[in-house]
DRENKOLGU-394127 format. One record per residue (C-alpha): residue in three letters; x negated, y, z negated. Coordinates in steps of 0.25 Angstrom, whole numbers, padded with zeros to 4 digits, always signed. Last residue first. Layout:
BEGIN
ALAXYZ/...
//
This chain:
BEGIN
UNK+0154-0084-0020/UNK+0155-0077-0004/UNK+0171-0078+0001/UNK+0173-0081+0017/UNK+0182-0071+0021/UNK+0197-0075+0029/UNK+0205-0069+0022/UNK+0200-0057+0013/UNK+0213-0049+0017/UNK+0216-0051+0032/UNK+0228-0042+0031/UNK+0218-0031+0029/UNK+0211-0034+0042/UNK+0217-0023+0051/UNK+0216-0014+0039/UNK+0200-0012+0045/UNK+0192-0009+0032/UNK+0196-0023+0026/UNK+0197-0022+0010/UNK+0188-0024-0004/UNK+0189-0026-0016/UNK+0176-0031-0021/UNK+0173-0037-0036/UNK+0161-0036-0045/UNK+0157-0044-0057/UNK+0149-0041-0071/UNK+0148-0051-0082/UNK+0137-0047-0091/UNK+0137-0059-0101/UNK+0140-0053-0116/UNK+0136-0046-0127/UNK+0145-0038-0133/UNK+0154-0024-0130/UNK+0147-0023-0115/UNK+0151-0008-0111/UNK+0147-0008-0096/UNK+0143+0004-0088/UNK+0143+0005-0073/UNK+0138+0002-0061/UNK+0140-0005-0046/UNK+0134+0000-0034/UNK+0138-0007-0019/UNK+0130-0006-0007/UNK+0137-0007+0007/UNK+0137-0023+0013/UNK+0138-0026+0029/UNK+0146-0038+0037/UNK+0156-0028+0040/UNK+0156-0014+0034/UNK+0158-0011+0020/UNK+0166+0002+0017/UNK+0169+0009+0005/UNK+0154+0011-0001/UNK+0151+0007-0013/UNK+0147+0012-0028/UNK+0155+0008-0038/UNK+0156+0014-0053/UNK+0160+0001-0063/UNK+0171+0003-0071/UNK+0172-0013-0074/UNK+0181-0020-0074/UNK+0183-0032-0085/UNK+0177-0046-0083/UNK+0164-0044-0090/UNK+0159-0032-0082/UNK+0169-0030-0070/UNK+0166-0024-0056/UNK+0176-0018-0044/UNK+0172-0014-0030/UNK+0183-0008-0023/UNK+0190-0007-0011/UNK+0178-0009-0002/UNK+0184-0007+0014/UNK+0179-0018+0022/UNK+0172-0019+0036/UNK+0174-0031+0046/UNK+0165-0042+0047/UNK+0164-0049+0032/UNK+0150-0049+0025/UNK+0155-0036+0018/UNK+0146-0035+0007/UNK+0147-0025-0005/UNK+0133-0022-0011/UNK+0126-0024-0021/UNK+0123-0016-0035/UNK+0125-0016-0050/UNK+0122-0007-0061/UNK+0127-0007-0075/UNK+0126+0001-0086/UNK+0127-0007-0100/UNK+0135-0002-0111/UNK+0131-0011-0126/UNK+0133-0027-0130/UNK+0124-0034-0124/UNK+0127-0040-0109/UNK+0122-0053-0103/UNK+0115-0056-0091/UNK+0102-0053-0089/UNK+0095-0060-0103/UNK+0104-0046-0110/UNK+0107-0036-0100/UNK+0101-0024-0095/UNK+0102-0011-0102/UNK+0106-0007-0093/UNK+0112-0016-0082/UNK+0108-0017-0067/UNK+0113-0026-0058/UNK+0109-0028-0043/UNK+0111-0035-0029/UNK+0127-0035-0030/UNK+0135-0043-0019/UNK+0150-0037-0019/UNK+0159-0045-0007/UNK+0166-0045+0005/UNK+0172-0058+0009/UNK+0163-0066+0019/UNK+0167-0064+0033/UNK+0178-0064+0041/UNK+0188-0052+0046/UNK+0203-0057+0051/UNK+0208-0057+0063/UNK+0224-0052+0064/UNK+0236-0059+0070/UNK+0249-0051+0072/UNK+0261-0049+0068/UNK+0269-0039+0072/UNK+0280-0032+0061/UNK+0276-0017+0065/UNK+0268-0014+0052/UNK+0259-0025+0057/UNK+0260-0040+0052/UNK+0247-0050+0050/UNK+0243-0061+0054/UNK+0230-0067+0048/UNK+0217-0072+0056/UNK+0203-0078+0049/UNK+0193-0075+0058/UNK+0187-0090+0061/UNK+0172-0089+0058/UNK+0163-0084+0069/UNK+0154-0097+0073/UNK+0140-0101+0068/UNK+0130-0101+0081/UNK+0126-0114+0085/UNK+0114-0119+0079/UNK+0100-0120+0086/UNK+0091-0131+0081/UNK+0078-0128+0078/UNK+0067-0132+0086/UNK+0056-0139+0078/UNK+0044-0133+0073/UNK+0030-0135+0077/UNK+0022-0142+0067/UNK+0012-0151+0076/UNK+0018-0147+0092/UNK+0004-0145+0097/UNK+0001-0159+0100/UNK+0012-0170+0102/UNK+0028-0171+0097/UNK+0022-0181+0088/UNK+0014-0169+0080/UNK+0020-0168+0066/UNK+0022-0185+0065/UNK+0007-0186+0068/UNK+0001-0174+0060/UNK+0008-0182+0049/UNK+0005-0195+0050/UNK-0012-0187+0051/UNK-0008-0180+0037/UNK-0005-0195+0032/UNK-0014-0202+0035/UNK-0024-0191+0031/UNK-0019-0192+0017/UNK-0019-0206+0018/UNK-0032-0208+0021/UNK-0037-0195+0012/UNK-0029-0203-0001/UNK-0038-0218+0004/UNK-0049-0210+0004/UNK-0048-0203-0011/UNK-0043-0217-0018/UNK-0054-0223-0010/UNK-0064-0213-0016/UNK-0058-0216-0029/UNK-0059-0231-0029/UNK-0050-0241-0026/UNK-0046-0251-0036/UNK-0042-0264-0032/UNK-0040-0273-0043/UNK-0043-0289-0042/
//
């Protein structure tokens, strides 16, 4: 014998569940007794992250002392660009035909580190070669801040190819106190 159930049982015994399973639900939500249905639980508090070890070198005065000098922290400066412009623009984004392109780029320079820096020079290349780009940004970049940087320039492209264009930073401490301390001691960003 076959038991077949009908298609109003089908539609009962799915509302049975259903409601089974809602009402479980409202149960396992509420234990804690009325009123507390939904209410968040407390989140944990997490001790506060500690200062990074400064990183320490010695170093010898004009005088022949020696003494131990604390060094800044932070991640190293660094170029971050927001924008680039090419005219005429390039083929499927990325690639160059042959012809002079003017190109515009902008960012900012980023000093996450906290003491100041003194920018040095900024420094782009198209394809691998320098590229004598006009630069636009300011000497100074304080502690834990950025100063707006503007890049541009024309580009000779002889064939088609991938538009490669980097940047790079040079860069020094503003106090010469920290100029035996190099970049040692930054964390580098990828």
């Amino acid at each position: 014998m076959t038991l077949v159930a009908s298609p109003r049982w089908r539609v009962a015994i799915a509302l049975v569940l259903l409601v089974g399973g809602l009402a479980a639900g409202a149960l396992l939500v509420s234990r804690d007794g009325p009123g507390d249905a939904g209410a968040a639980l407390p989140r944990p508090v997490l001790p506060a992250a500690p200062e990074p070890t400064p990183f320490r070198t010695v170093v010898t005065d004009p005088g022949g002392a020696r003494h131990t000098q604390v060094c800044p922290f932070g991640v190293e400066p660094e170029i971050q660009l927001g924008r680039a412009d090419f005219t005429p623009q390039l083929v499927d984004a990325m690639t160059f035909r042959a012809g002079r392109y003017r190109i515009g780029m902008s960012g900012v320079v980023a000093n996450d580190t906290n003491a100041a820096i003194v920018v040095t020079a900024v420094h782009a290349t198209v394809q691998g070669a320098p590229w004598p780009a006009a630069v636009s940004v300011p000497r100074i970049v304080a502690a834990h801040d950025s100063v707006p940087l503007v890049i541009e320039g024309t580009y000779d492209s002889a064939k088609p190819q991938r538009a490669v264009v980097q940047t790079h930073l040079s860069w020094k401490w503003q106090d010469p106190a920290f100029q035996p301390c190099g970049r040692e001691g930054l964390i580098e960003d990828d």
